[in-house]
VEXZA-762460 format. One record per residue (C-alpha): residue in one letter; x, y, z. Coordinates in Angstrom, 1 decimal. Layout:
+--------+--------+--------+--------+
| residu |     xx |     yy |     zz |
+--------+--------+--------+--------+
|      A |      X |      Y |      Z |
...
+--------+--------+--------+--------+
# end
This chain:
+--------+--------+--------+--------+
| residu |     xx |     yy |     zz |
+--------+--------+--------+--------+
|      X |    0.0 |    0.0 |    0.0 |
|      X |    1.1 |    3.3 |   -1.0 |
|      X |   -0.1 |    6.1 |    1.0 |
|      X |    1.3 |    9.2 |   -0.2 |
|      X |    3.4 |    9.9 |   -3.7 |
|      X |    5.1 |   13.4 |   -2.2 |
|      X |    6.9 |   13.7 |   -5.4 |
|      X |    4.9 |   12.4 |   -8.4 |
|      X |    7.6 |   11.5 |  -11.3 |
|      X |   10.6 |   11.7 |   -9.5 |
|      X |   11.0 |    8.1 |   -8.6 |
|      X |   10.8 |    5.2 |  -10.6 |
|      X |    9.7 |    1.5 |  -10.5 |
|      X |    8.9 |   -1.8 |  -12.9 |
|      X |    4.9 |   -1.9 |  -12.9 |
|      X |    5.8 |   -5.7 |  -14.1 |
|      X |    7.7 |   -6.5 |  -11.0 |
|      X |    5.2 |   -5.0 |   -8.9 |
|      X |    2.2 |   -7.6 |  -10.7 |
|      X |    5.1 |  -10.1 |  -10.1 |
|      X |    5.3 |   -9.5 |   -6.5 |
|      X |    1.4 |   -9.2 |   -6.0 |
|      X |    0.6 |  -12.0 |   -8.0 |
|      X |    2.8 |  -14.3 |   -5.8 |
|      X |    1.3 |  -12.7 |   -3.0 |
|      X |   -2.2 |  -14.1 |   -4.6 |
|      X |   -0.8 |  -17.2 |   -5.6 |
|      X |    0.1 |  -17.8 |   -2.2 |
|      X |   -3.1 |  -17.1 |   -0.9 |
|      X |   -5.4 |  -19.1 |   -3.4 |
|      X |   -3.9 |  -22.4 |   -4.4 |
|      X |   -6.0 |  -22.8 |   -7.1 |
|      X |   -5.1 |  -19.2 |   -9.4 |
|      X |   -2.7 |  -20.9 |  -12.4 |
|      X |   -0.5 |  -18.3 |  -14.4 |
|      X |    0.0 |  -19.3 |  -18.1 |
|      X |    2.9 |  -18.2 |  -19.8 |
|      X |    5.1 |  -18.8 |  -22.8 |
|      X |    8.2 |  -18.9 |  -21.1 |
|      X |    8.3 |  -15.4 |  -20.6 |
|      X |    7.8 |  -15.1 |  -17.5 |
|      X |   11.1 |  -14.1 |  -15.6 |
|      X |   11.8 |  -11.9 |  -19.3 |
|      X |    8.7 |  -10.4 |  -18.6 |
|      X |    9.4 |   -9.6 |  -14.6 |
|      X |    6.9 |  -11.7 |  -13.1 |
|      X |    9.6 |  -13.9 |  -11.5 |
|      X |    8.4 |  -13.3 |   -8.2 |
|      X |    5.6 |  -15.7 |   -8.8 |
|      X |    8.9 |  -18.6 |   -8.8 |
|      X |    8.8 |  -17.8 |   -5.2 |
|      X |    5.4 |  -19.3 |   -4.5 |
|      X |    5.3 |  -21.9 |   -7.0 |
|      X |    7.6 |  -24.3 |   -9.0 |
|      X |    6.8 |  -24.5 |  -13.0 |
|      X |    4.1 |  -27.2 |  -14.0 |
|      X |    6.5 |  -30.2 |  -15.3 |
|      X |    5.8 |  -34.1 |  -15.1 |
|      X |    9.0 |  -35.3 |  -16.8 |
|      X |   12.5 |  -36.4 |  -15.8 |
|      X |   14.6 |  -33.5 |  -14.0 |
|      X |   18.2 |  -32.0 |  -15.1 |
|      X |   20.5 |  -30.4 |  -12.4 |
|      X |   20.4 |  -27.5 |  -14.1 |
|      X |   16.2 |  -26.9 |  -14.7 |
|      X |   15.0 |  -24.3 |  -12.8 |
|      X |   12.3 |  -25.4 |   -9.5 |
|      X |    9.3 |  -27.7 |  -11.2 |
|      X |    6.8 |  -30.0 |  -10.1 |
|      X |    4.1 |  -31.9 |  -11.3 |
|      X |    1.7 |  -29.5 |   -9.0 |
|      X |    3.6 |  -26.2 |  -10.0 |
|      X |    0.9 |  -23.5 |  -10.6 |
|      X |    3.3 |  -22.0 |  -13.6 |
|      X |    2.1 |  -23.1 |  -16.8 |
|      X |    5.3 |  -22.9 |  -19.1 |
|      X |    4.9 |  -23.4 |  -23.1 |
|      X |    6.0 |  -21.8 |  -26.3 |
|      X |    2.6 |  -21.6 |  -27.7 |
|      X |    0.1 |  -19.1 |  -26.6 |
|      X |   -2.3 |  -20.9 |  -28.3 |
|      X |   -1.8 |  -24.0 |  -26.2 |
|      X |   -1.9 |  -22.0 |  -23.5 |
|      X |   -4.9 |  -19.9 |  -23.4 |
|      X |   -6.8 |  -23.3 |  -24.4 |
|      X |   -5.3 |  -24.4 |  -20.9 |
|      X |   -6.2 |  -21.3 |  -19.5 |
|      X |   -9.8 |  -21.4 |  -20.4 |
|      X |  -10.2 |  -24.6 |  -19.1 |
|      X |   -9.2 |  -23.9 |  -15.7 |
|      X |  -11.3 |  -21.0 |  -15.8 |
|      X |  -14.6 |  -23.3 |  -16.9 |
|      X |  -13.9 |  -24.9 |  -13.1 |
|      X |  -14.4 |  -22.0 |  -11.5 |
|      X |  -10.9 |  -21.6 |  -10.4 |
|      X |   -9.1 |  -18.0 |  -11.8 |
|      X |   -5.7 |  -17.7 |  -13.9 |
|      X |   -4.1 |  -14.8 |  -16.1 |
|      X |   -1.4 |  -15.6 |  -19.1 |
|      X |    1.2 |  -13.4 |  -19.9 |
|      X |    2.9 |  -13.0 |  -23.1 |
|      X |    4.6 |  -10.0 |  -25.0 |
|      X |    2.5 |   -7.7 |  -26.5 |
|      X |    2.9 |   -8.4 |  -30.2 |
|      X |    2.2 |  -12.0 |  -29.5 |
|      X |   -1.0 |  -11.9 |  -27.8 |
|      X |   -2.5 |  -11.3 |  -31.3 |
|      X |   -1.7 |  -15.4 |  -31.8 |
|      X |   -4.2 |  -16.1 |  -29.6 |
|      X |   -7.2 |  -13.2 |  -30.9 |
|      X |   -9.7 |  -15.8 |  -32.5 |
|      X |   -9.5 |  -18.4 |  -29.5 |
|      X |  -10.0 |  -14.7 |  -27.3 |
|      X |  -13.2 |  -13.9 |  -29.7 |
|      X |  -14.6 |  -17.0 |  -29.3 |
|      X |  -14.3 |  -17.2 |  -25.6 |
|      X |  -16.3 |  -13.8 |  -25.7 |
|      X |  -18.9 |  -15.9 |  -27.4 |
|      X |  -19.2 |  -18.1 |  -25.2 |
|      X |  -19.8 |  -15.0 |  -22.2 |
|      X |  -21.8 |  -13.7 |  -24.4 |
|      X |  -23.9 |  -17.2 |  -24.9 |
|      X |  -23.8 |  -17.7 |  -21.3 |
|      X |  -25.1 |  -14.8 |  -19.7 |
|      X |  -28.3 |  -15.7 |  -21.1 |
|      X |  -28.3 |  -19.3 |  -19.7 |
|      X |  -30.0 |  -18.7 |  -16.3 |
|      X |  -28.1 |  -22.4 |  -14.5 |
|      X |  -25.1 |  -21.0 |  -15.6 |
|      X |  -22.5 |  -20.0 |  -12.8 |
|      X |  -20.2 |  -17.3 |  -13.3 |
|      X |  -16.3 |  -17.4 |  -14.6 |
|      X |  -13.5 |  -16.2 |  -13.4 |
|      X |  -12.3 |  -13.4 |  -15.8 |
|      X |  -10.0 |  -14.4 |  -18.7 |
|      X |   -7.0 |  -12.2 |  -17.3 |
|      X |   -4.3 |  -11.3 |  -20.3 |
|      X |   -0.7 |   -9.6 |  -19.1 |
|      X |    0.9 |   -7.6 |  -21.8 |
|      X |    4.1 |   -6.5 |  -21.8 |
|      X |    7.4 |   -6.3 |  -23.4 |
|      X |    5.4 |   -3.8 |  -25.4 |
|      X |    6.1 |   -2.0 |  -28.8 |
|      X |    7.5 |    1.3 |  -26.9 |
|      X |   10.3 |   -0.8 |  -25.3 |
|      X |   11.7 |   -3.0 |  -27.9 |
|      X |   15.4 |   -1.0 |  -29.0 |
|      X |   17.0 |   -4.7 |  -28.9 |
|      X |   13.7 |   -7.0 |  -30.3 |
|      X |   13.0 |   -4.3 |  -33.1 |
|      X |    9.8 |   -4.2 |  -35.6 |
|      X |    8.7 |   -7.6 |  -35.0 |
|      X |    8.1 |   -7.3 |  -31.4 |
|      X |    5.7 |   -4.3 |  -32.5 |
|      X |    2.2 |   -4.3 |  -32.3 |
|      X |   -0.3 |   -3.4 |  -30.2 |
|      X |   -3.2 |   -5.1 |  -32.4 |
|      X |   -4.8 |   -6.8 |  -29.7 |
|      X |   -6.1 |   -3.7 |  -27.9 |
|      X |   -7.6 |   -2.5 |  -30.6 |
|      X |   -9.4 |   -5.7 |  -31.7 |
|      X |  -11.0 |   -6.4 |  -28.6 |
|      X |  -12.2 |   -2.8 |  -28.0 |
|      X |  -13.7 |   -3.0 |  -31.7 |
|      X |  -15.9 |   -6.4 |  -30.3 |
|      X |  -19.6 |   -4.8 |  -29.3 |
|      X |  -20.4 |   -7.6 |  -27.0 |
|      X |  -19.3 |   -5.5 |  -24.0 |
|      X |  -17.6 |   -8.1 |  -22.3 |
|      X |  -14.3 |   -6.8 |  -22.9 |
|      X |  -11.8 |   -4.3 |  -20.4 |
|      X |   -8.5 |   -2.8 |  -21.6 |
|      X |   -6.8 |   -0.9 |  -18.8 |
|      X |   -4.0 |    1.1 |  -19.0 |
|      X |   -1.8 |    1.4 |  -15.4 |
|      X |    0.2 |    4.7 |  -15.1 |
|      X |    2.8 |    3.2 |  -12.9 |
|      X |    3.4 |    0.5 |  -10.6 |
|      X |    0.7 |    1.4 |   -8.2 |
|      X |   -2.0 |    1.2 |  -10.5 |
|      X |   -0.8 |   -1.6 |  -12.0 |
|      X |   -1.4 |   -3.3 |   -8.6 |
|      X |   -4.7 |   -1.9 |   -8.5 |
|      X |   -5.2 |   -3.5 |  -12.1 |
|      X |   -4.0 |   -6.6 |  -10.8 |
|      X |   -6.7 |   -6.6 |   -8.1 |
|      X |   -9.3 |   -5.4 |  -10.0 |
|      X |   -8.8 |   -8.0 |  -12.7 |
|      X |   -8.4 |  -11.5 |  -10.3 |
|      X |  -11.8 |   -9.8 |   -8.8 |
|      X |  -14.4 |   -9.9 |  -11.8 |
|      X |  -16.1 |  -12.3 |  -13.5 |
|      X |  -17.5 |  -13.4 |  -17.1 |
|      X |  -15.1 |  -11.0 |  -18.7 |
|      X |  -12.1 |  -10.5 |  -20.5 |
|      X |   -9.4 |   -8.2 |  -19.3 |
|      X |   -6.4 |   -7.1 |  -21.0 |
|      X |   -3.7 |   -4.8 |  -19.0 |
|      X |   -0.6 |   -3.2 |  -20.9 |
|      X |    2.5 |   -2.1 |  -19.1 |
|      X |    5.8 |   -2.4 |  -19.3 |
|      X |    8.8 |   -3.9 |  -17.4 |
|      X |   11.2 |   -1.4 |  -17.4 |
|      X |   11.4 |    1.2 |  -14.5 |
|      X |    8.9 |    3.8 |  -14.9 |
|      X |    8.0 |    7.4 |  -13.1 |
|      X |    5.7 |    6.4 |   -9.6 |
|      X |    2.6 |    9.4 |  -10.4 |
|      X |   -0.3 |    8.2 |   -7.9 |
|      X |   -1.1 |    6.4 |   -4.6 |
|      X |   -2.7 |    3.6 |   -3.8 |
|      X |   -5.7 |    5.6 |   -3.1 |
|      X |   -5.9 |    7.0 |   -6.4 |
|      X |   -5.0 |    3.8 |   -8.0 |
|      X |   -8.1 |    1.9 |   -6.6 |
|      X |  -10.3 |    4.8 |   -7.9 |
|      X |   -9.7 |    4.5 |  -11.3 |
|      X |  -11.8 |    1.1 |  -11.8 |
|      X |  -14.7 |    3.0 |   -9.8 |
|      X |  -15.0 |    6.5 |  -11.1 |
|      X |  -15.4 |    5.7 |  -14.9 |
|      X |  -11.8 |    5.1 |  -15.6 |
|      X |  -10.6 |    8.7 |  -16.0 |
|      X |   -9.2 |   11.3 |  -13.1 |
|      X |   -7.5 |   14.6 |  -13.2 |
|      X |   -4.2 |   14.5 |  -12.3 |
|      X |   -4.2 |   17.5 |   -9.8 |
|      X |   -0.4 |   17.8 |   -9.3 |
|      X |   -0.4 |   18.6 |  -13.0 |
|      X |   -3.1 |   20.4 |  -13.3 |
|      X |   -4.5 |   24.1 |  -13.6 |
|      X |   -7.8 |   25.8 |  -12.5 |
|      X |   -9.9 |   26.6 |  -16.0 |
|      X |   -7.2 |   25.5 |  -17.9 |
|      X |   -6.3 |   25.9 |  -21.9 |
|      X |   -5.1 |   23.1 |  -23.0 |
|      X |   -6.3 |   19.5 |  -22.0 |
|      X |   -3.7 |   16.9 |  -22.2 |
|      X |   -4.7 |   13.3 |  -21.8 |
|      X |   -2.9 |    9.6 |  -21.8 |
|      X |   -3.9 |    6.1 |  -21.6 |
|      X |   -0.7 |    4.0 |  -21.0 |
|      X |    2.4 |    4.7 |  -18.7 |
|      X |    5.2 |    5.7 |  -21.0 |
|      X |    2.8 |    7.8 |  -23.4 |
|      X |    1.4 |    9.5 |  -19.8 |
|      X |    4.8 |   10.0 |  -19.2 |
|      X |    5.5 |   12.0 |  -22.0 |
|      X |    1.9 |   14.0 |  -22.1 |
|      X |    3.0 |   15.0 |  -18.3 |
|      X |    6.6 |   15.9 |  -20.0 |
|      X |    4.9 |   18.3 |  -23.0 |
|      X |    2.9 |   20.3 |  -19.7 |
|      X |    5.8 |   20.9 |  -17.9 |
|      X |    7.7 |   22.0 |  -21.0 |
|      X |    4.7 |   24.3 |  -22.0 |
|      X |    4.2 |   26.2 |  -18.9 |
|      X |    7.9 |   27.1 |  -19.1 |
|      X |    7.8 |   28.5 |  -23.1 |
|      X |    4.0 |   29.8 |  -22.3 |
|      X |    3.7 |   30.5 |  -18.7 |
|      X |    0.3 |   32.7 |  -19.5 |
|      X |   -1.3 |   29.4 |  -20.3 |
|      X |   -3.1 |   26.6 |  -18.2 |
|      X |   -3.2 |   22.8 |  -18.6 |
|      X |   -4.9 |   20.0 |  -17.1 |
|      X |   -3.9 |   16.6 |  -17.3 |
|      X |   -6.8 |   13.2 |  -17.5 |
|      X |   -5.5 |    9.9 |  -17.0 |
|      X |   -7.4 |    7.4 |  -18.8 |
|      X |   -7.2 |    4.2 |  -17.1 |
|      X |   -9.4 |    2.2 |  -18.4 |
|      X |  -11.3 |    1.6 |  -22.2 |
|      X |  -14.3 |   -0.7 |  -23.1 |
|      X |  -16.8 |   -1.0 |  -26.1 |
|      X |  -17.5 |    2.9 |  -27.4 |
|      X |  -16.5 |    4.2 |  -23.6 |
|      X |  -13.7 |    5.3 |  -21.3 |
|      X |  -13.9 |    3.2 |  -17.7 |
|      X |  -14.7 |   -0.3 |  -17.3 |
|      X |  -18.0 |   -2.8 |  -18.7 |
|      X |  -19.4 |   -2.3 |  -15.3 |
|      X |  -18.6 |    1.5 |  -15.0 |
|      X |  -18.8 |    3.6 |  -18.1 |
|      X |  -17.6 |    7.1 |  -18.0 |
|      X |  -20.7 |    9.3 |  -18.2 |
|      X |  -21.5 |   12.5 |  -20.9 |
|      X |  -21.9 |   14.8 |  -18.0 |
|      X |  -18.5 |   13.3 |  -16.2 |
|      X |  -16.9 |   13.6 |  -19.3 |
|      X |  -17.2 |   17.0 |  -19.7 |
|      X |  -16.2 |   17.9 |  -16.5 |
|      X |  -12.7 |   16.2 |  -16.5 |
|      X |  -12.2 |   17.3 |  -20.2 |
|      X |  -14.5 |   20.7 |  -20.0 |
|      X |  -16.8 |   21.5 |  -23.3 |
|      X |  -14.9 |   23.7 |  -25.1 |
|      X |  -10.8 |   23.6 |  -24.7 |
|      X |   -8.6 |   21.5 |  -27.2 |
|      X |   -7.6 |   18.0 |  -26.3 |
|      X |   -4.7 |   16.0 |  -26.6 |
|      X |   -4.2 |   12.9 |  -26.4 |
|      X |   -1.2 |   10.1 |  -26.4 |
|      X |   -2.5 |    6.6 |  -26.5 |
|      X |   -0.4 |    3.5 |  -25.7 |
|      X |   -1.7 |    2.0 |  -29.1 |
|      X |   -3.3 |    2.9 |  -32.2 |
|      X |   -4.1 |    6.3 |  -32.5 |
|      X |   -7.4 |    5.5 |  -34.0 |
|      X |   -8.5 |    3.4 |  -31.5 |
|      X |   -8.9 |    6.1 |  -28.8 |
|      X |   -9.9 |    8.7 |  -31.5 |
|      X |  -13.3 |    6.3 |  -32.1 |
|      X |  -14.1 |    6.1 |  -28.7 |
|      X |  -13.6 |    9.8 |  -27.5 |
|      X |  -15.4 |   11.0 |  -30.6 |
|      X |  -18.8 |    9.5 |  -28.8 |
|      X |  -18.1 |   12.2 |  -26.2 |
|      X |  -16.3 |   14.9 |  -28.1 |
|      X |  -16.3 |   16.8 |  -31.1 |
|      X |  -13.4 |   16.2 |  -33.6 |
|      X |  -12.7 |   19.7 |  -34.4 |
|      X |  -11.2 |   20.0 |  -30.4 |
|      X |   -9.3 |   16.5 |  -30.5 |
|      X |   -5.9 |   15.3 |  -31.6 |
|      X |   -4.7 |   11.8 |  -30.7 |
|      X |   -1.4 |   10.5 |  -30.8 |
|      X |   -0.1 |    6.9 |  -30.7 |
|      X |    1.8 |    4.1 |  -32.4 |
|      X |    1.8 |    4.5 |  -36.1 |
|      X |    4.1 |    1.4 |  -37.1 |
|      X |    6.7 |    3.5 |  -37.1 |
|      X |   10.4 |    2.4 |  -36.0 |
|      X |   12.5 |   -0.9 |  -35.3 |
|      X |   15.3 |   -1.1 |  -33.2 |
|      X |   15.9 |    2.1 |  -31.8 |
|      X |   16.6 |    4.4 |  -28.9 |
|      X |   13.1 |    4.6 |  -26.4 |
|      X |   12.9 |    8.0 |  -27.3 |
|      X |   13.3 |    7.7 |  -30.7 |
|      X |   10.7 |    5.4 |  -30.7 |
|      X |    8.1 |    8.1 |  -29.2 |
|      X |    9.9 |   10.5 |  -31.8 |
|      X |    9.3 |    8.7 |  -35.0 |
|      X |    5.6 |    8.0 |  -34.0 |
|      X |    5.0 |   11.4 |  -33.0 |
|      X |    4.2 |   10.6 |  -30.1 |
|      X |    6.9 |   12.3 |  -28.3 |
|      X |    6.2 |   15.3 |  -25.9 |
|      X |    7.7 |   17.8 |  -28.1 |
|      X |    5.4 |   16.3 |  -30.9 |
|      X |    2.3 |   16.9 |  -28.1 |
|      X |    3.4 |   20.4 |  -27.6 |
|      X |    4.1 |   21.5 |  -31.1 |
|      X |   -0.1 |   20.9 |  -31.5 |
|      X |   -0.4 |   23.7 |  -28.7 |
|      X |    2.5 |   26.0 |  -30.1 |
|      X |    0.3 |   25.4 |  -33.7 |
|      X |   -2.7 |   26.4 |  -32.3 |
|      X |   -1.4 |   29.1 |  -30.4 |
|      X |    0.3 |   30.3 |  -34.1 |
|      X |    3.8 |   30.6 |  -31.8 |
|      X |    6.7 |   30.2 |  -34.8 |
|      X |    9.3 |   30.5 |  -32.5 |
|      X |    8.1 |   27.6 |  -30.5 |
|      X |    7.3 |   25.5 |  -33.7 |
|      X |   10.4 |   26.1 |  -34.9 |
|      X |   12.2 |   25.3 |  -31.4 |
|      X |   10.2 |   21.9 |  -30.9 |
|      X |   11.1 |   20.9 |  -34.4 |
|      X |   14.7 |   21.3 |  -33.7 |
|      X |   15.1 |   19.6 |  -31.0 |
|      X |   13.3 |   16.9 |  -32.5 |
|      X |   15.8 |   16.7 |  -35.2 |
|      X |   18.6 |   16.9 |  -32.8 |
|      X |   17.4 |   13.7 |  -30.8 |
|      X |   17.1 |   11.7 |  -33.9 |
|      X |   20.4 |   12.8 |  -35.1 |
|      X |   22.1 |   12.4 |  -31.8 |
|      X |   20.2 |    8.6 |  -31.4 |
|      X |   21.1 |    7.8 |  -35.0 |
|      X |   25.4 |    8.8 |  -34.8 |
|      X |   25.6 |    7.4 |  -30.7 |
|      X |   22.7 |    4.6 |  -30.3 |
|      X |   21.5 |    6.4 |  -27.2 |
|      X |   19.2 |    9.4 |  -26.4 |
|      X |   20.5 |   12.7 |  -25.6 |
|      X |   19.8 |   13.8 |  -22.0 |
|      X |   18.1 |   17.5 |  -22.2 |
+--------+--------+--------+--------+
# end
C-alpha cells in the first residue's frame, strides 16, 4: 500500500515486477489461481511468482532446470495458443488464472480470445449457468520498449481488436505506474465473465499516484485529473492512456508552462477503455463526467499507448473532432533508442506540444520543438542512445 506519492515522477519502478510481486502474494493465498505463460515469465518480470510456485512439469529433471513439479501452478509453453486453451479450461472450473505474453504476440491467440467472448456472451443468457472467473491477459514487453527485439516485437493489435468487439464483455486498462498496475491486478483476479487485458511495461517507470488514487480509477469511470499537473480553468487538456505515453503528455505540460507561462493545462489519466467508452464494462464514464474532466470547449490532446485511432473512435462519442488530436503508435520504427521510438511516431512530448505551439500560431516555439526533435534523432542515430536534455 502506498499512502502518499510526495513527489509524483521523481522516482521510478517496474509496474511488471510490482504484478510479479502481488501476483505471488495471490498465488500464495489461493492455491488454485494458475499463471499461463510462454516462457516469458522471468523476461517479462513476473519472476516473483517462482517464489510461491515451481513451474508445471511431469518429466525427468536436469541439475540445471529451474524449480518444477508436477503440482507447480506455472504453466510454461512456447505456444500461446496451447496456453490460453489451458487457460480457459481452468477458468470453466471455476478456479481464476491470467497468461502473460509480450505484447505483439498476444495477437496469436485473438480468434480463440473472440470466441471465448462468445461463449460469455452465450452464457449470460443461460440462467443455470455460474459465473467465470475473468480471462485475465498480461501484456508486456510492449512495442515502446523493444530498441533490442526491433519491428517484429511491434504491435499493439490486440487492444484494438478487442475494443472493436460490441459484445461489451471486454476491459482494456492502461496502469500509469506501478501502483496502478497493482490496482489493475486486483481489479482483474476480482471480476467475472469477462475479458481483461492490462498493458505495461517492465522497465522502471516514473511512480505518479497512490494507492488511493490507483483503486479509484476502476470505480470513477476510468478517467481522473491528475491534480499535481493540473491548472484551475485551464487551456489546454492533455490526456494519456498508458504509462510511457502518460509519461511523455506530463513531460509536454511541464515544457509548455515554461515556453508559455500565460497558459493553463490539465492533465486526465485514462485508465481504463471498453466498447464505445472510457472506464470499465461495469462503470462507463458518463456524458456529463466527461465534460467535466475534459470541459466542453478547450482543445484535447491525447497520447495513446496504441493505435491512434482506437482512442480517436471512442472519445469521438463524447467529443467533437474539431477539439481533438490523438497521438499513438503508427508502425513506425525498429530497433531504436526509447525516445526515438516516441519520436518517430510522433508521439513524443515535443510532438504533443508543437499541436499547442500550432494552435497558439507561436513560430518560435514550432520552430524550437522541431529542432530539437531533429537533434534527438540525429544524436540517437550517430551514438545509439538518447540525448539527456
Amino acid at each position: 500500500m502506498i499512502d502518499k506519492v510526495d513527489h509524483p515522477g521523481r522516482d521510478s519502478f517496474s509496474p511488471a515486477k510490482r504484478i510479479g510481486a502481488v501476483m505471488a502474494s495471490y498465488m500464495l493465498h489461493h492455491k488454485d489461481f494458475y499463471l499461463f505463460s510462454p516462457d516469458e515469465t522471468t523476461s517479462n518480470k513476473l519472476d516473483a511468482t517462482y517464489e510461491v510456485s515451481a513451474r508445471a512439469w511431469s518429466l525427468p529433471r536436469e541439475s540445471w532446470d529451474m524449480p518444477e513439479s508436477p503440482d507447480g501452478r506455472i504453466v510454461e509453453m512456447l505456444s500461446e495458443n496451447a496456453l490460453f486453451a489451458c487457460m480457459v479450461g481452468h477458468l470453466m472450473n471455476g478456479e481464476p488464472a491470467a497468461m502473460t505474453s509480450y505484447e505483439s504476440f498476444f495477437t496469436i491467440v485473438a480468434s480463440q480470445i473472440m470466441q471465448h467472448i462468445k461463449f460469455l456472451q452465450q452464457s449470460a443468457n443461460v440462467s443455470w449457468r455460474p459465473a467465470v472467473p475473468a480471462a485475465n491477459l498480461l501484456s508486456t514487453s510492449t512495442c515502446w520498449r523493444q530498441d533490442h527485439n526491433g519491428f517484429t516485437h511491434q504491435s499493439p493489435m490486440l487492444i484494438s481488436a478487442l475494443l472493436a468487439n460490441p459484445s461489451n464483455f471486454v476491459n482494456c486498462l492502461f496502469p500509469i505506474d506501478d501502483v496502478a498496475a497493482e490496482a489493475a491486478f486486483i481489479y482483474m483476479v476480482n471480476s467475472n465473465n469477462v475479458v481483461n487485458l492490462t498493458t505495461f511495461n517492465k522497465t522502471d517507470q516514473p511512480r505518479w499516484i497512490d494507492s488511493h488514487q490507483a483503486d479509484a480509477q476502476f470505480t470513477n469511470g476510468g478517467a481522473s485529473i491528475l491534480e499535481f499537473a493540473s491548472d484551475e480553468s485551464p487551456d489546454y487538456i492533455f490526456a494519456g492512456a498508458g504509462d510511457i505515453v502518460s509519461c511523455e503528455a506530463l513531460g509536454a505540460i511541464e515544457l509548455l508552462r515554461s515556453d508559455m507561462p500565460e497558459k493553463h493545462f490539465r492533465f486526465v489519466n485514462i485508465s481504463a477503455l471498453s466498447y464505445n467508452a472510457i472506464g470499465t464494462t461495469d462503470r462507463k464514464l458518463e456524458q456529463s463526467e466527461f465534460d467535466e474532466l475534459f470541459t466542453k470547449n478547450r482543445p484535447v490532446i491525447a497520447n495513446f499507448h496504441g493505435y491512434p485511432e482506437t482512442l480517436r473512435q471512442i472519445m469521438l462519442h463524447y467529443i467533437d473532432a474539431r477539439r481533438l488530436k490523438v497521438h499513438g503508435f503508427m508502425e513506425q520504427g525498429s530497433t531504436t533508442t526509447p525516445f526515438e521510438m516516441l519520436s518517430l511516431n510522433g508521439a513524443s512530448r515535443y510532438h504533443l506540444a508543437l499541436d499547442v505551439a500550432k494552435l497558439e500560431k507561436r513560430d518560435d516555439l514550432m520552430k524550437k520543438y522541431r529542432k530539437i526533435i531533429q537533434d534527438h534523432a540525429s544524436y540517437a542515430r550517430s551514438y545509439g542512445i538518447d540525448q539527456v536534455d
